[in-house]
N, CA, C and O atoms as a GROMACS GRO file, in nm:
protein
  524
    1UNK      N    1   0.085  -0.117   0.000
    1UNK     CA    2   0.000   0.000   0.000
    1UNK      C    3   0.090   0.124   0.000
    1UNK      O    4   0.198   0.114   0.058
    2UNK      N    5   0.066   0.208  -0.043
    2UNK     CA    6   0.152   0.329  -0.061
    2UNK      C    7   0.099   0.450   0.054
    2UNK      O    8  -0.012   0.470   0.104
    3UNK      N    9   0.176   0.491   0.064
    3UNK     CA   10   0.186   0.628   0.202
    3UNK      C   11   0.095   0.694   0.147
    3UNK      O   12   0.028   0.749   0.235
    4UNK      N   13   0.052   0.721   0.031
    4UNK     CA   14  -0.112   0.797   0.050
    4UNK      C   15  -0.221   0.726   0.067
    4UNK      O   16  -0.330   0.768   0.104
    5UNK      N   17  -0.188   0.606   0.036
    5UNK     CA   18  -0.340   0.502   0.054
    5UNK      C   19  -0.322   0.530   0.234
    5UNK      O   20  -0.409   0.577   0.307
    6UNK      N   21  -0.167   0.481   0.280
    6UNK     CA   22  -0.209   0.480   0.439
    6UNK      C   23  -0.288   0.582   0.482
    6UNK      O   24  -0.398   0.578   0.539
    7UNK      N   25  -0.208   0.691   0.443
    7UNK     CA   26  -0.286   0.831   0.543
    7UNK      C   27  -0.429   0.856   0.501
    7UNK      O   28  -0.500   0.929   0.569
    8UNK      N   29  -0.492   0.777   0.351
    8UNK     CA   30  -0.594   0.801   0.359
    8UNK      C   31  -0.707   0.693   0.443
    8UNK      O   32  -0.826   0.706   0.469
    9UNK      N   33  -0.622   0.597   0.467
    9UNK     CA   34  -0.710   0.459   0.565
    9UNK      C   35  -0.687   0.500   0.674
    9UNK      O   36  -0.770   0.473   0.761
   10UNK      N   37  -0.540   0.598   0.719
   10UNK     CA   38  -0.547   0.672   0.864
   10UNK      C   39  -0.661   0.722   0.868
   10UNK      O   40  -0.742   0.648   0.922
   11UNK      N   41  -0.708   0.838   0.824
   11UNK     CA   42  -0.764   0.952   0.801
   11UNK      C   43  -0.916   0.916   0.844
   11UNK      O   44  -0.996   0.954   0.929
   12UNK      N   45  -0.913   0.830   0.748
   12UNK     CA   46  -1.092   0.771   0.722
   12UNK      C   47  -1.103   0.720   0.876
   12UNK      O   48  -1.189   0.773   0.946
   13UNK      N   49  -1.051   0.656   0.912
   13UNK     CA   50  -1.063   0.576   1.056
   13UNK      C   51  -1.061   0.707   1.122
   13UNK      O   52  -1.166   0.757   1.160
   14UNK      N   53  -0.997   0.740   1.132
   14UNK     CA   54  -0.933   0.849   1.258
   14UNK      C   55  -1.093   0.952   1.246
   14UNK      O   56  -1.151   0.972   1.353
   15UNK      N   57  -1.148   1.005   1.127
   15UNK     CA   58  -1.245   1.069   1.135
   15UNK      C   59  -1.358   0.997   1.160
   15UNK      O   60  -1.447   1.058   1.219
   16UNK      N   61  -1.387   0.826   1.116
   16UNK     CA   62  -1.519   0.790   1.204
   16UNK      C   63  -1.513   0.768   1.370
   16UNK      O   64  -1.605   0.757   1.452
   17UNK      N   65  -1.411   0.768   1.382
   17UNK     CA   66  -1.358   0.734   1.516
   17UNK      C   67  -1.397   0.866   1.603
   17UNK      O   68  -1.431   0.858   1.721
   18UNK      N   69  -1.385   1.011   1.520
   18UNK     CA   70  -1.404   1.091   1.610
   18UNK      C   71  -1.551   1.107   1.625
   18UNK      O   72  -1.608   1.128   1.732
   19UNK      N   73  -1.622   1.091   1.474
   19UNK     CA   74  -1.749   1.039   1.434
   19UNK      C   75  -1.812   1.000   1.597
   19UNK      O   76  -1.870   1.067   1.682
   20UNK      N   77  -1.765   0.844   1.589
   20UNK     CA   78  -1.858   0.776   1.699
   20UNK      C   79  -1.837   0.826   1.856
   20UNK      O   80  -1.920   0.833   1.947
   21UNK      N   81  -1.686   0.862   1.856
   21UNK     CA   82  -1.639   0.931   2.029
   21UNK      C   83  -1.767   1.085   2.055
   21UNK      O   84  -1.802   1.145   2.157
   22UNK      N   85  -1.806   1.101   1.899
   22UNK     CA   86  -1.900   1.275   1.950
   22UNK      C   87  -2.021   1.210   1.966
   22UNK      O   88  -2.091   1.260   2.054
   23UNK      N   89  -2.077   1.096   1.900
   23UNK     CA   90  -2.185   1.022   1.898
   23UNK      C   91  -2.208   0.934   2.056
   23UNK      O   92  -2.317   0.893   2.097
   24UNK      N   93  -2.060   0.916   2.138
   24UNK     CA   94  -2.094   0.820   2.246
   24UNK      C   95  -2.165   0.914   2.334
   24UNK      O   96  -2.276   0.910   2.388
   25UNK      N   97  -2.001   1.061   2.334
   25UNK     CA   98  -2.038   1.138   2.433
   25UNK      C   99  -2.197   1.248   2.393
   25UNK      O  100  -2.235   1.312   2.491
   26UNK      N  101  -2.248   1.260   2.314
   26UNK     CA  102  -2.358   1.300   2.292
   26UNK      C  103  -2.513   1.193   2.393
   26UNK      O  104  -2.621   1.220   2.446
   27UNK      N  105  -2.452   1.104   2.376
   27UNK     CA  106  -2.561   0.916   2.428
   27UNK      C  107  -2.527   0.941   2.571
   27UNK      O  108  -2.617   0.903   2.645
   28UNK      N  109  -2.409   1.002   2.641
   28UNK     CA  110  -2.376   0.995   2.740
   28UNK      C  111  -2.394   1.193   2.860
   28UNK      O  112  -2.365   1.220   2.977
   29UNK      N  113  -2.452   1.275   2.746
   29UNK     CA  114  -2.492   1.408   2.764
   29UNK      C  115  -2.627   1.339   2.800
   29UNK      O  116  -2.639   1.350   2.922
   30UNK      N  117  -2.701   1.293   2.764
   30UNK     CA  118  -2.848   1.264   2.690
   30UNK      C  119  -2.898   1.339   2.640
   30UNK      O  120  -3.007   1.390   2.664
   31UNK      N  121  -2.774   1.371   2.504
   31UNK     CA  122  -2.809   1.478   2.383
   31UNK      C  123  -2.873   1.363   2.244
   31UNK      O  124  -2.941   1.410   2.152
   32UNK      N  125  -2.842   1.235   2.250
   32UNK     CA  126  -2.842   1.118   2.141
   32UNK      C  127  -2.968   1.032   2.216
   32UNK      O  128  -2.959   0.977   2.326
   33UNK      N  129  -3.069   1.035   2.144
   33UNK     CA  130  -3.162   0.917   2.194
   33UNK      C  131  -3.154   0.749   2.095
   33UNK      O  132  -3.165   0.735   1.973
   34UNK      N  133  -3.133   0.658   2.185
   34UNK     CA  134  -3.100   0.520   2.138
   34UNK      C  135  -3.228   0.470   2.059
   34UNK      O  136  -3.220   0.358   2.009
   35UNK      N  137  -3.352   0.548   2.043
   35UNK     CA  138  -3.478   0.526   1.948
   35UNK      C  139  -3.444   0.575   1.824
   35UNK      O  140  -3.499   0.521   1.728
   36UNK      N  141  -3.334   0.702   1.795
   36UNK     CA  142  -3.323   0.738   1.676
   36UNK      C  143  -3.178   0.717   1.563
   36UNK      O  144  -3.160   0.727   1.442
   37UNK      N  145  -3.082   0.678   1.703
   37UNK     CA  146  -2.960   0.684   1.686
   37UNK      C  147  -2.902   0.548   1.710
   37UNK      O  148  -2.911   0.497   1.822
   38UNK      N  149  -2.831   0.472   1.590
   38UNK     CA  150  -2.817   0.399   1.609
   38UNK      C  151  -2.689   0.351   1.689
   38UNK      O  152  -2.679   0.236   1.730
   39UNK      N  153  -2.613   0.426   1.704
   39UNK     CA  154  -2.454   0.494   1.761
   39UNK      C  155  -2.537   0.458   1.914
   39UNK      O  156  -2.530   0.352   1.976
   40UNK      N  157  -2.604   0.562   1.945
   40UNK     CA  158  -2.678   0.574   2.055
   40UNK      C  159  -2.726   0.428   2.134
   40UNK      O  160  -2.682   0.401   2.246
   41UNK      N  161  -2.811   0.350   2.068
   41UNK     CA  162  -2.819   0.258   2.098
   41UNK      C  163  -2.739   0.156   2.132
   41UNK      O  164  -2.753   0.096   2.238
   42UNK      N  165  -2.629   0.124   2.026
   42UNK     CA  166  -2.547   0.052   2.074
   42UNK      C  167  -2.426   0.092   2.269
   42UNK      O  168  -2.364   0.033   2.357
   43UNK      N  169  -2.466   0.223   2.224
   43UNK     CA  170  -2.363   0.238   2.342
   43UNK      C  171  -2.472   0.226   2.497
   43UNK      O  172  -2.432   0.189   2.608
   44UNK      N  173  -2.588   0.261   2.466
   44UNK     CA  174  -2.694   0.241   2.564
   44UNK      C  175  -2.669   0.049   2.622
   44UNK      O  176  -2.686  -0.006   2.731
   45UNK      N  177  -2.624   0.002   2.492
   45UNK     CA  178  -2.611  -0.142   2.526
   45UNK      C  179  -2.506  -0.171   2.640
   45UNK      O  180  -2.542  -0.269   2.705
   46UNK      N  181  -2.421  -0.130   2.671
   46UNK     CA  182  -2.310  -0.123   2.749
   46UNK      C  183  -2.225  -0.212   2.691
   46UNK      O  184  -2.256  -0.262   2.583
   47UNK      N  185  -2.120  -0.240   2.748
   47UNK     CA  186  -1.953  -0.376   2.719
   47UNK      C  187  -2.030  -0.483   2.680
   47UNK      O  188  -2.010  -0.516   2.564
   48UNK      N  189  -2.132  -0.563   2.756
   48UNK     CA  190  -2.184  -0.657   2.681
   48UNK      C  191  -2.263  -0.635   2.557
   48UNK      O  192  -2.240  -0.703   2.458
   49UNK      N  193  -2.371  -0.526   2.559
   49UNK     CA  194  -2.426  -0.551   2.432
   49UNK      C  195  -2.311  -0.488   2.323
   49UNK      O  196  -2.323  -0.564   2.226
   50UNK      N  197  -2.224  -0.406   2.295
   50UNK     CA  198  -2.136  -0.382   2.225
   50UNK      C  199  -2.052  -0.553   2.215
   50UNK      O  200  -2.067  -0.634   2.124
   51UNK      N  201  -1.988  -0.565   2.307
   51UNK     CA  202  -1.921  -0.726   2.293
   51UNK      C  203  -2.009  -0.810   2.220
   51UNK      O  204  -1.963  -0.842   2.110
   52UNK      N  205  -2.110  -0.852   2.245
   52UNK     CA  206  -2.207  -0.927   2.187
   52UNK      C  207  -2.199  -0.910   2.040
   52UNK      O  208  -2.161  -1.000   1.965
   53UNK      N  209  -2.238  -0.788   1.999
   53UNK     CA  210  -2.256  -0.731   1.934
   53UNK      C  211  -2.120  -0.732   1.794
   53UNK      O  212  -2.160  -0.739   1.678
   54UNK      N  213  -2.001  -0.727   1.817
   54UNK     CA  214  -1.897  -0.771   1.732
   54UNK      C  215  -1.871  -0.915   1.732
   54UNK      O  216  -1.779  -0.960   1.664
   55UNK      N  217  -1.943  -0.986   1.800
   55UNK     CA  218  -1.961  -1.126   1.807
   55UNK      C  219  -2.048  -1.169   1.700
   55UNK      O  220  -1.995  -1.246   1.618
   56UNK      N  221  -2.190  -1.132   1.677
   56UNK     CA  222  -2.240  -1.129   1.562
   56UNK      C  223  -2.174  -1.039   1.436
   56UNK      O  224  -2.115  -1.138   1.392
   57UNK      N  225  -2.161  -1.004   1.405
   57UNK     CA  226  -2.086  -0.924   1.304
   57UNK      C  227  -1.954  -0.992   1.307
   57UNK      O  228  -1.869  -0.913   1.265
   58UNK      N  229  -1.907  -1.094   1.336
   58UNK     CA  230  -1.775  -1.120   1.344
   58UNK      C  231  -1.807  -1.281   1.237
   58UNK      O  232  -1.758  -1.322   1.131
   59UNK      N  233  -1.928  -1.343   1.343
   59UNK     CA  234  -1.967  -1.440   1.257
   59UNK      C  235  -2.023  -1.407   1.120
   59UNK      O  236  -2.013  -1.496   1.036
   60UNK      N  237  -2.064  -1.324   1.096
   60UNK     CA  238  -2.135  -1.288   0.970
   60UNK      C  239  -2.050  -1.244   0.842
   60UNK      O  240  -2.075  -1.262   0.723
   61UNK      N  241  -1.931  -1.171   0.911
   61UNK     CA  242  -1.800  -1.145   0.834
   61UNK      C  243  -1.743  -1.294   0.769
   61UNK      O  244  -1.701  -1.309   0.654
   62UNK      N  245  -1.750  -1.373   0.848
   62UNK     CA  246  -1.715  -1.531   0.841
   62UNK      C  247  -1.765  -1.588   0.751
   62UNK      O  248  -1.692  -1.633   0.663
   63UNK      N  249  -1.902  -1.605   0.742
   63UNK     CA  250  -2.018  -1.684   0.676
   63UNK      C  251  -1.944  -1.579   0.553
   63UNK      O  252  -1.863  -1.633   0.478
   64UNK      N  253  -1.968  -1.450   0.537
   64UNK     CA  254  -1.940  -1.397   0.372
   64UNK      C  255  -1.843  -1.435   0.338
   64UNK      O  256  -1.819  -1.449   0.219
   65UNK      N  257  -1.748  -1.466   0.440
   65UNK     CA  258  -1.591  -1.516   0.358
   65UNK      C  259  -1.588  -1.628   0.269
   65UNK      O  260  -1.537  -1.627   0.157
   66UNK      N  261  -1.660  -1.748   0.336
   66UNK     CA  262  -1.673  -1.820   0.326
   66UNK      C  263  -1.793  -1.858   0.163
   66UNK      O  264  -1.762  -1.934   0.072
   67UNK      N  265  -1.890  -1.797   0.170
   67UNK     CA  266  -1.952  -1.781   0.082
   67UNK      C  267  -1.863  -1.763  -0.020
   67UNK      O  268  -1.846  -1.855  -0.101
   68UNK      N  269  -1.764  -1.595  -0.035
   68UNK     CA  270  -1.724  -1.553  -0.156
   68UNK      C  271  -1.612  -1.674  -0.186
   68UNK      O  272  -1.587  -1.688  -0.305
   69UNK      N  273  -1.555  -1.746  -0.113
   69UNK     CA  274  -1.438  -1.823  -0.149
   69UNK      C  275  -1.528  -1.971  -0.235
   69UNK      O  276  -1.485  -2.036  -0.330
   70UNK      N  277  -1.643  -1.986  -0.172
   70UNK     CA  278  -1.716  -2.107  -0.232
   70UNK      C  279  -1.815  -2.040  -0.428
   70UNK      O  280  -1.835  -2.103  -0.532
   71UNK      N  281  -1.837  -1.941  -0.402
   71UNK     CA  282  -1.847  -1.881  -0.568
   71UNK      C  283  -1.759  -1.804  -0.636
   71UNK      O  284  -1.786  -1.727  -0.728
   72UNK      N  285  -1.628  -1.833  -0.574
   72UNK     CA  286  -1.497  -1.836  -0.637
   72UNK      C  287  -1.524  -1.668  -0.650
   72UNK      O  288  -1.548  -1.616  -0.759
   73UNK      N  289  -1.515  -1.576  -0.498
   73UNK     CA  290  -1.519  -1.441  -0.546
   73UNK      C  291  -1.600  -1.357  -0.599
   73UNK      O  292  -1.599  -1.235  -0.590
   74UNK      N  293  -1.689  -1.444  -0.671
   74UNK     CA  294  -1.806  -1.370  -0.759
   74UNK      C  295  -1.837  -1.229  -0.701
   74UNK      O  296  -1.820  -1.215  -0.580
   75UNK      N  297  -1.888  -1.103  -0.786
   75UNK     CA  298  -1.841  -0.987  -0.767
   75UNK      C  299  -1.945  -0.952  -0.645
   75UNK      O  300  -1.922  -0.871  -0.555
   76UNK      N  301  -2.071  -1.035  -0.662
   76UNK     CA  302  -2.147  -0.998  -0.550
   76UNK      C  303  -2.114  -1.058  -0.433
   76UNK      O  304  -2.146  -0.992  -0.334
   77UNK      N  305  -2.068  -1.146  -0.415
   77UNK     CA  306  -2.038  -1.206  -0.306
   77UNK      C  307  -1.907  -1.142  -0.244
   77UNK      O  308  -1.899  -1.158  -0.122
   78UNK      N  309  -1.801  -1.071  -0.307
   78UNK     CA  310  -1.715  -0.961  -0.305
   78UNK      C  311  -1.740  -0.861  -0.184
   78UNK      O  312  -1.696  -0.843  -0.070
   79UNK      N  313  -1.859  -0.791  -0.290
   79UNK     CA  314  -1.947  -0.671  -0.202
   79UNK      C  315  -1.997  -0.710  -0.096
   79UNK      O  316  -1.963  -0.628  -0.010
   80UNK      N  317  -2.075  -0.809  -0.041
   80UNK     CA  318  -2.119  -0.845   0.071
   80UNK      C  319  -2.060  -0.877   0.148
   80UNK      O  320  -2.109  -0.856   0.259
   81UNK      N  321  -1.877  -0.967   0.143
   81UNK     CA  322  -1.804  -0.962   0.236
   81UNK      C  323  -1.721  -0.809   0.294
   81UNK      O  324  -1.683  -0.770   0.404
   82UNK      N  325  -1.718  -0.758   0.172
   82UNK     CA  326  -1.702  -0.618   0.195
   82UNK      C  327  -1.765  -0.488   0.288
   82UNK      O  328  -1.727  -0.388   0.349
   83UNK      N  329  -1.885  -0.560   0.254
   83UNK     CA  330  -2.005  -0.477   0.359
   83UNK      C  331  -1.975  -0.540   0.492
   83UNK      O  332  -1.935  -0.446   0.561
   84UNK      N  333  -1.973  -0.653   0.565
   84UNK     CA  334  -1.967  -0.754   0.622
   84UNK      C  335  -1.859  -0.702   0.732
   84UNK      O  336  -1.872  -0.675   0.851
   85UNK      N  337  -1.746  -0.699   0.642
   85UNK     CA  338  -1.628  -0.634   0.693
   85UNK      C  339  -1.654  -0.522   0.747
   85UNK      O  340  -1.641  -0.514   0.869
   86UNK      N  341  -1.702  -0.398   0.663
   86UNK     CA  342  -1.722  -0.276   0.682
   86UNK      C  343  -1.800  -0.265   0.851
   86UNK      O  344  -1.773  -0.188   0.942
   87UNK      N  345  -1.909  -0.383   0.844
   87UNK     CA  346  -2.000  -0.360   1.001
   87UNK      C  347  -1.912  -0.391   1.121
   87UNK      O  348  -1.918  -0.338   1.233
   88UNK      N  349  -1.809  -0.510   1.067
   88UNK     CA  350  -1.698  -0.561   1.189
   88UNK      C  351  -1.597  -0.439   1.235
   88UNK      O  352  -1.555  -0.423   1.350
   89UNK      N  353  -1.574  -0.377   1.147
   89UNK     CA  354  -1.477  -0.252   1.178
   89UNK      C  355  -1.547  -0.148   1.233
   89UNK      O  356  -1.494  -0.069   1.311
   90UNK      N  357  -1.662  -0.143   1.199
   90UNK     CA  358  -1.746  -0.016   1.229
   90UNK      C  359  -1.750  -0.048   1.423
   90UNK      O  360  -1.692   0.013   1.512
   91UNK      N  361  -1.836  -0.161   1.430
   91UNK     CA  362  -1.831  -0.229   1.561
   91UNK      C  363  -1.741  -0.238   1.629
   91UNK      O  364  -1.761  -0.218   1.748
   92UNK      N  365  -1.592  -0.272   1.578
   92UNK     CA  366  -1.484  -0.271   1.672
   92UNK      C  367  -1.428  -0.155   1.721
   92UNK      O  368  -1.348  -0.143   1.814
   93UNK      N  369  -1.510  -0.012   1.600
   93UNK     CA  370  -1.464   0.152   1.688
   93UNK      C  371  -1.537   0.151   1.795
   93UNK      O  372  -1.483   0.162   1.905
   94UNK      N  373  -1.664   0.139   1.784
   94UNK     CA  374  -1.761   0.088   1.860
   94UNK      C  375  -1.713   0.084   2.031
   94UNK      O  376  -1.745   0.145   2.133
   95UNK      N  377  -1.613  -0.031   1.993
   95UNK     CA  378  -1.592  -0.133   2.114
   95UNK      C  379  -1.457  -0.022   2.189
   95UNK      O  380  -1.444   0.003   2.309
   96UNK      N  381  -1.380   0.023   2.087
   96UNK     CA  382  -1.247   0.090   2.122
   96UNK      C  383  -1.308   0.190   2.227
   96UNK      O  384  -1.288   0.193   2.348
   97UNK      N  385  -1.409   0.294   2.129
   97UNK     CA  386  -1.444   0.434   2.227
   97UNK      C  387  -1.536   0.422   2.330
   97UNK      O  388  -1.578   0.522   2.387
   98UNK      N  389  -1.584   0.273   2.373
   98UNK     CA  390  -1.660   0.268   2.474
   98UNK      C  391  -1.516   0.219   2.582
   98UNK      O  392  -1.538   0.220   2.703
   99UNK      N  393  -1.425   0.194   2.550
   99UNK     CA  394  -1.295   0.155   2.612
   99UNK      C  395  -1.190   0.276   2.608
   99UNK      O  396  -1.070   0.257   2.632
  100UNK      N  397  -1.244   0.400   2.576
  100UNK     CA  398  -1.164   0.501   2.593
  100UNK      C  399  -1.064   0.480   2.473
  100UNK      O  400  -1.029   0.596   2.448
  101UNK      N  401  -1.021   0.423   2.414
  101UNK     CA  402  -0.921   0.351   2.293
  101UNK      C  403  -0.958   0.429   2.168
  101UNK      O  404  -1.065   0.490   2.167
  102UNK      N  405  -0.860   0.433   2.042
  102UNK     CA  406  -0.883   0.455   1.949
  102UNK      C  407  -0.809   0.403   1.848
  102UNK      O  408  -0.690   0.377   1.870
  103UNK      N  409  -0.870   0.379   1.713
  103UNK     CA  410  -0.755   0.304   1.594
  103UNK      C  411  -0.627   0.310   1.570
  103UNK      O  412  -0.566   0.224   1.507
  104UNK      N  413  -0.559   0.454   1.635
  104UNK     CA  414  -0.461   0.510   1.626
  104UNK      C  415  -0.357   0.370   1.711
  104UNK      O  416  -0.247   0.319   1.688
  105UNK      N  417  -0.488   0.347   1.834
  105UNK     CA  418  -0.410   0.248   1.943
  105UNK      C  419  -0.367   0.123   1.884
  105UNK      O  420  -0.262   0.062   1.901
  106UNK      N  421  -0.461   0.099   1.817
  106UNK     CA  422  -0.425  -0.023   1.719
  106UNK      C  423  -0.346  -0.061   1.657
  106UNK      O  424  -0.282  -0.165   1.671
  107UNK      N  425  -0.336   0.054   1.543
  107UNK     CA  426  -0.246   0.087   1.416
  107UNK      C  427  -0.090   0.089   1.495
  107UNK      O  428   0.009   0.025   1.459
  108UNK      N  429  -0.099   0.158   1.584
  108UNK     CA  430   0.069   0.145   1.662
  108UNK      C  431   0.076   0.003   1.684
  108UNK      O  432   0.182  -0.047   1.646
  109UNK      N  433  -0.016  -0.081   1.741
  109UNK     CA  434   0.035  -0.174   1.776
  109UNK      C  435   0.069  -0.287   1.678
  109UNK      O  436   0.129  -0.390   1.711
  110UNK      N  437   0.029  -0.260   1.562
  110UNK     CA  438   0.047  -0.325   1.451
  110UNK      C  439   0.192  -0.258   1.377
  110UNK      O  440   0.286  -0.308   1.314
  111UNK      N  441   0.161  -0.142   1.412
  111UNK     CA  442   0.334  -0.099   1.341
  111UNK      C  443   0.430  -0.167   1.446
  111UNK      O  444   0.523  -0.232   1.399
  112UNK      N  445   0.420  -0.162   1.547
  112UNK     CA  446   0.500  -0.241   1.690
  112UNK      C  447   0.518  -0.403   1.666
  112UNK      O  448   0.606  -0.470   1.720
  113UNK      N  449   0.441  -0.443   1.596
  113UNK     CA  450   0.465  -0.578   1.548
  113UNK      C  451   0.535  -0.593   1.438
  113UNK      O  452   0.599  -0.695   1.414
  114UNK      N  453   0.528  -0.493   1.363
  114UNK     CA  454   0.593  -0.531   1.222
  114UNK      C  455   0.719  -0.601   1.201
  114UNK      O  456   0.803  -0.583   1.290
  115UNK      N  457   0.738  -0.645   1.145
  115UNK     CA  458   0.888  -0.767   1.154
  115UNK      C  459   0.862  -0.840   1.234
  115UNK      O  460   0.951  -0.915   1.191
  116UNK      N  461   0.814  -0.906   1.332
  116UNK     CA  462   0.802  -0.987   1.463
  116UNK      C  463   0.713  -1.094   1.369
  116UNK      O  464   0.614  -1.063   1.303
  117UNK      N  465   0.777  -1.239   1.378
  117UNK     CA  466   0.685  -1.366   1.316
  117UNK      C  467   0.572  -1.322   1.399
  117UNK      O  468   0.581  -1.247   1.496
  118UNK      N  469   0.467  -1.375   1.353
  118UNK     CA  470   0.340  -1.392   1.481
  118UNK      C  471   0.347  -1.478   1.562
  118UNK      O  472   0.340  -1.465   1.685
  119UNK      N  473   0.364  -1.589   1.489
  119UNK     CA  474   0.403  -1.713   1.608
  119UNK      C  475   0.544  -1.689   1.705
  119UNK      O  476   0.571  -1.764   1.799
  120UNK      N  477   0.615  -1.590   1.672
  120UNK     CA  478   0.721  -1.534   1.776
  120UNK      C  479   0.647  -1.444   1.875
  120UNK      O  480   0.673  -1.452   1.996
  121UNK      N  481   0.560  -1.362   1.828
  121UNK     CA  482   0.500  -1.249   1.888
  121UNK      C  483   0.378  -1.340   2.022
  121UNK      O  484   0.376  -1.337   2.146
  122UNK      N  485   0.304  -1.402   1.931
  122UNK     CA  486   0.170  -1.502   2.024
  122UNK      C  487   0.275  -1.565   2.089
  122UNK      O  488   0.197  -1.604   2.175
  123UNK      N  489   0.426  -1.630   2.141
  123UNK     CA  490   0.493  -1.695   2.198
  123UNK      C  491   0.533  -1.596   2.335
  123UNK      O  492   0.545  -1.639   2.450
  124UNK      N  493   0.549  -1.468   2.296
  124UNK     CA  494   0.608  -1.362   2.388
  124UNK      C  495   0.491  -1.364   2.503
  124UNK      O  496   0.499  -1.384   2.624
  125UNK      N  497   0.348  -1.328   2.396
  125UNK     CA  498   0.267  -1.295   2.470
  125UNK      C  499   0.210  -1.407   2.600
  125UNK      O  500   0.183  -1.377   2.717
  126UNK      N  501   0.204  -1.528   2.540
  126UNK     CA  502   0.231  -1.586   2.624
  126UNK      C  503   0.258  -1.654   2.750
  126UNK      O  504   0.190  -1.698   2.843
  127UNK      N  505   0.436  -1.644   2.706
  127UNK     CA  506   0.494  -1.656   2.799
  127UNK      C  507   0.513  -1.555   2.944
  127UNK      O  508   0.560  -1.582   3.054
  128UNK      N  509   0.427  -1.375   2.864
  128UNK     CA  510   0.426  -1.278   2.932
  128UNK      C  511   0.251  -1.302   3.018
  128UNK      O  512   0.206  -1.207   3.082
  129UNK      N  513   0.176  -1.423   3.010
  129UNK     CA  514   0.037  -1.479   3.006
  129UNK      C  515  -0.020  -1.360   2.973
  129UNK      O  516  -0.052  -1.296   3.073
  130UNK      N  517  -0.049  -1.296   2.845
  130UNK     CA  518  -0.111  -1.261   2.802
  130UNK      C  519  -0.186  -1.288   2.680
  130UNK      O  520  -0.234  -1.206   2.602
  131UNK      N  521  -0.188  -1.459   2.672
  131UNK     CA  522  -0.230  -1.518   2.548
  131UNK      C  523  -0.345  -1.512   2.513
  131UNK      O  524  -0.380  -1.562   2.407
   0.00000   0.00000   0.00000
């Protein structure tokens, strides 16, 4: 990926991210009602219904994978894992800004891995019991 695609997948994240953090704290003013807002609602759900909640969307991401790999990709089946995806990510900001967290937190920790096998990295963690 090239340094403008990054900063523009930074960017995009970083702005729904601030997106949903004005959307929590709005749910948490009781400026956002969870009847109209769907932001709202989910955060009305608390850690579990948010947890829950990327739990379905996690399986569903799955099932499309699975689908597009069994019609060999086909362009619709493409789009729907795509969408699929799109709800799992959406959900996991979701999960970050009800955890005070943001993609930024992520993205470091993925640059922090870079070069590290995984199976070296899942070995550290580990052994540090954080598996």
């Amino acid at each position: 990926m090239t340094s403008s695609a990054n900063n523009n997948l930074d960017s995009a994240l970083s702005h729904l991210a601030d997106v949903v953090d004005q959307r929590r704290d709005a749910f948490k003013a009781g400026q956002a009602d969870p009847k109209t807002s769907y932001t709202a609602l989910l955060f009305s759900k608390g850690d579990d219904g948010i947890l829950k909640k990327i739990g379905e969307e996690a399986t569903e991401a799955v099932m499309a994978a699975k689908d597009a790999r069994h019609a060999n990709l086909a362009s619709d089946q493409q789009k729907l894992l795509v969408g699929e995806m799109a709800d799992l990510w959406f959900h996991c900001l979701i999960a970050l800004s009800q955890f005070g967290l943001r993609p930024e937190d992520v993205i470091g920790e993925l640059e922090h891995r870079l070069g590290t096998s995984g199976i070296e990295e899942k070995a550290t963690r580990k052994a540090a019991g954080n598996a």
